[in-house]
C-alpha positions, 0 to 999 in steps of 0.5 A: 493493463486496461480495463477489460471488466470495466462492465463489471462492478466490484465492491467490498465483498470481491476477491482477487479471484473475482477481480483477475477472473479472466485476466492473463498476466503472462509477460507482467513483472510485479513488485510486491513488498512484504510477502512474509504474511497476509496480504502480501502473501495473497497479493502475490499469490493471485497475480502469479497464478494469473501468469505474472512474473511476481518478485516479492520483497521481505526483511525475513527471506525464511519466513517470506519462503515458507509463507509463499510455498503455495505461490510458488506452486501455483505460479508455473502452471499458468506461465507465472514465477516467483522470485525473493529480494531481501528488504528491511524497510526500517533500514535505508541501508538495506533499502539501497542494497535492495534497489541497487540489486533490482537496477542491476539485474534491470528487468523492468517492471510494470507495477510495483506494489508497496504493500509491506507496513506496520501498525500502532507499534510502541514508539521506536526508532529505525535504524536511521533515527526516524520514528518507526511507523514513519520511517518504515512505512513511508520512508523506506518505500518513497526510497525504494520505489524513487530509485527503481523509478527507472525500471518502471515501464511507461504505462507502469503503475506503483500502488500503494497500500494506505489506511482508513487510518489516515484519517487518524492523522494529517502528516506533521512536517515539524515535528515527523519523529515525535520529539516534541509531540506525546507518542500516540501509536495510532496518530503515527499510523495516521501520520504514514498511512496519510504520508503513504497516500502522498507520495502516490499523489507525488510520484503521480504527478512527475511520471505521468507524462510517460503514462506511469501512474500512481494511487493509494488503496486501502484494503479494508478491515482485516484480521491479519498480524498487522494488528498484533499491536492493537489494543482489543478494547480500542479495536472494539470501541472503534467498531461500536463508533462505525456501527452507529455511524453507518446505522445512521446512514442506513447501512448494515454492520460493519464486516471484517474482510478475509485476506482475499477481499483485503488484497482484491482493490491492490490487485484491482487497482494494479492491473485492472482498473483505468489507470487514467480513473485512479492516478493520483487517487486513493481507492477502496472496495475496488473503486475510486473513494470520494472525499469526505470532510476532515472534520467527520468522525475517525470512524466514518468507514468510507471515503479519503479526507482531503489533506491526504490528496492535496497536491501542495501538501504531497509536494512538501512532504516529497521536500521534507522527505528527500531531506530527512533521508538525503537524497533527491529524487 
């Protein structure tokens, strides 16, 4: 996993066949979480066909079998394969059984892409008590990945999926459930999409001695069923505040990415780029983003606030996490 195109730039518009073009992933093994739709789907997808041996992990294993029919396909032809592991991510029970299941079989892995998450949903608990976004999208992943931590091989990678979203919301140790805070869909979305970016900082900073880095992507803008929550008219608002931000900076209208643009900066991200570019880094358009300050608008459409990568800040929320779940890592 070097970075064999480095020569070759890509951005916004790249798509995981533009980013793999060339690449031969046979004797690759690659987690992917959520493969039940979208990007999980295409990110599994894109690796496979390139030779990788893809093991994807969904809560609805027959709606993740009909979802990955072409992947499946796809994959042998070019010395790929594609398997399926049940996981509930909004269940640490399931969580547990999951990692148990991987450490049995003990093939080791080279990346493990935590894609799976949700968005903006009505307030609701796990069922271990946790606010669902939180719990589900950093909880159950920081879990999962910790535990099959052992089968990472050195020089691995664990990549996972973030949000321009964490620029909603700084992550809230005191009160991570919403009991004392008004529920806002959006602010617990930027809550664990911030909280996403962290643990990468942290698992970065314990497994890089032995070569295993970790980074935070955000794919982009795109229309898939993660947004089934979202209220149209915020979604529009947002995109208005976007639009003017980036004619102010010259730059034309903000465009929605397809599913293969979306999945392009994990699959860069995991198998193409320097790992030593984006250990402990959050990434975007398949390149490393720059910091923006925390004061500029929600709606600025680039870069990564400065909470989200500050490492006394990712070790806290390692320690609050290993509290709230009850285990150490």
């Amino acid at each position: 996993m070097t970075n064999i195109l480095e020569a070759t730039s890509f951005g916004p518009t790249s798509t995981t066949d533009d980013v793999l073009s060339g690449v031969n992933l046979k004797g690759k093994r690659i987690l992917v979480t959520g493969v039940s739709a979208g990007l999980g789907v295409e990110t599994a997808h894109s690796l496979a066909a390139h030779g990788a041996e893809v093991v994807g992990a969904a809560r609805d294993l027959n709606k993740a079998k009909a979802a990955t029919a072409q992947v499946r396909r796809d994959a042998s032809p070019n010395g790929g394969s594609f398997e399926m592991v049940e996981l509930d991510l909004a269940n640490l029970k399931s969580v547990r059984a999951c990692a148990d299941r991987l450490l049995v079989k003990g093939e080791p892995l080279d990346v493990v892409i935590a894609n799976a998450g949700v968005m903006a949903t009505p307030f609701g608990h796990t069922a271990d008590g946790f606010e669902s976004q939180f719990g589900t999208n950093h909880l159950g992943h920081f879990v999962l990945v910790n535990r099959i931590a052992s089968l990472i091989r050195d020089g691995g990678r664990v990549i996972n999926l973030s949000s321009a979203g964490h620029r909603y919301a700084n992550v809230n140790l005191d009160d991570a459930n919403f009991e004392r805070t008004p529920y806002d869909p959006m602010v617990a979305y930027g809550r664990s999409k911030t909280a996403n970016i962290l643990f990468a900082v942290g698992f970065d900073k314990r497994h890089r001695d032995r070569g295993v880095r970790a980074a935070a992507v955000h794919p982009g803008g795109i229309q898939t069923e993660l947004g089934r929550y979202q209220d149209p008219g915020r979604i529009e608002k947002m995109i208005d505040q976007i639009n003017q931000q980036r004619a102010a900076e010259g730059k034309g209208p903000f465009q929605w990415k397809t599913i293969p643009q979306g999945a392009a900066t994990s699959v860069w991200a995991a198998v193409v780029a320097s790992a030593d570019a984006i250990g402990g880094q959050y990434c975007e358009d398949c390149h490393v983003a720059h910091v923006v300050p925390d004061d500029l608008p929600v709606a600025t459409n680039e870069g990564v606030r400065g909470y989200a990568i500050d490492p006394k800040a990712a070790d806290e929320l390692w320690k609050k996490s290993e509290e709230m779940v009850g285990e150490s890592f």
